[in-house]
N, C-alpha and C positions, 0 to 999 in steps of 0.2 A: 157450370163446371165442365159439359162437352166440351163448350171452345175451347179453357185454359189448356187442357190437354191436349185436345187438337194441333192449337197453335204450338206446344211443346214439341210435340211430334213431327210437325214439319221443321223446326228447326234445327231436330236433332240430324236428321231428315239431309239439309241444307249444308250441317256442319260436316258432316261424313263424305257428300257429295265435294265441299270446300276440299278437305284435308285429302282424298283420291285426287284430285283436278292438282293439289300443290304436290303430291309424289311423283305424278304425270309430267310436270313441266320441271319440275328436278332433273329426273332422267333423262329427259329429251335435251336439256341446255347442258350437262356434261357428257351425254354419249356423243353428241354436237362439235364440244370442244375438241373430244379425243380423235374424231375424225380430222379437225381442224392442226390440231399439234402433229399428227401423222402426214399429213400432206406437207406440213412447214418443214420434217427431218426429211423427208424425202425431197424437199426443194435444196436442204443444206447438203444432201451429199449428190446431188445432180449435178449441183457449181462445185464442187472440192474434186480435191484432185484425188485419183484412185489408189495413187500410192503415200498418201498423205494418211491411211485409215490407221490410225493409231492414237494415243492420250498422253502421247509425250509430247512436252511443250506447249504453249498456249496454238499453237495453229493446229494442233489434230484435231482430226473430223471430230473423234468422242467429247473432246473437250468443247468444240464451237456447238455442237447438239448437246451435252451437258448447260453449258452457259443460255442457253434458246430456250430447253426445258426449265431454268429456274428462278426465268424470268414469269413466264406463264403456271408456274408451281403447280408443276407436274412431279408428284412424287410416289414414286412408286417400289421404291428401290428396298425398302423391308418387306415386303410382303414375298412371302415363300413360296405362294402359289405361281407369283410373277418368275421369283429365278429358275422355279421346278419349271416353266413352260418352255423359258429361252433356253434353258441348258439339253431341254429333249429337241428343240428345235436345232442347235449346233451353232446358236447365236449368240455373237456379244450384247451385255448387256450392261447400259451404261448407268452412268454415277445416279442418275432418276429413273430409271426403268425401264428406259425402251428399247427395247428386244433388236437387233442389229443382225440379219445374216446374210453374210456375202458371198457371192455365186462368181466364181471367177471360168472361162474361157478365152478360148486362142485370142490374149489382146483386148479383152474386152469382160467387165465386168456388170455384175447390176446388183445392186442391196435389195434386199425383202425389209419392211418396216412392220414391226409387230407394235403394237402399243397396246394400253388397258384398262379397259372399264370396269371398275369394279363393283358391283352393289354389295354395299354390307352395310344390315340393318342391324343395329346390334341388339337390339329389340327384339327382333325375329331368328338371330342368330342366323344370318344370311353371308353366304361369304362367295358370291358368282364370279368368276372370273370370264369378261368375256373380251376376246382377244379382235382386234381392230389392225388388218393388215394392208400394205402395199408395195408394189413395187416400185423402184424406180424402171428410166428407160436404160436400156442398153449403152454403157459408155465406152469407148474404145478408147485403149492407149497406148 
């Protein structure tokens, strides 16, 4: 009767340590991507032209990082915590979520890239918002 319990005990053991190790690689393979998706909007508006920054027509920057984003299903664009960030930040925020602020000087501009990770366990009733930024370089025009 020791062992059967024994052996229950480590599996329970086994199984706790399983389901930690699968929340573990969850988080690491989407905080992962969102750094991945923020490098790629900040690659689309380092090639775009600086007075192109607009969502009119198919060539605007918003639109060609909207089209980027919904390929990679990046959706972020209902979450209230998301627009309450971008709107204190004085950023545009586009049709998926990602947070857009442009810094302009003599001739020469640079975007900041916000995007976001979110954990929400609903389980836990967790709702983190944690905000994944960068900039672009320097582009003069």
């Amino acid at each position: 009767m020791k062992d059967a319990f024994g052996g229950s005990f480590i599996l329970r053991i086994m199984l706790v340590f399983f389901v930690v190790f699968i929340c573990f690689m969850t988080v690491a393979i989407n905080l992962s991507k969102t750094y991945r998706i923020k490098n790629n909007v900040i690659n689309i508006l380092e090639r775009s032209n600086p007075n192109d920054f607009s969502k009119e027509g198919d060539s605007g920057t918003i639109n060609r990082i909207d089209s980027y984003l919904n390929k990679v299903a990046y959706n972020y664009f209902n979450n209230q915590k998301v627009k309450d960030n971008c709107s204190k930040n004085n950023g545009i925020l586009s049709s998926n979520g990602a947070c857009i602020v442009k810094k302009e000087g003599n001739n020469s501009v640079y975007y900041r890239v916000i995007t976001y990770f979110v954990v929400d366990f609903p389980l836990f009733r967790l709702g983190i918002l944690i905000p994944i930024s960068g900039e672009t370089k320097t582009i003069y025009y």
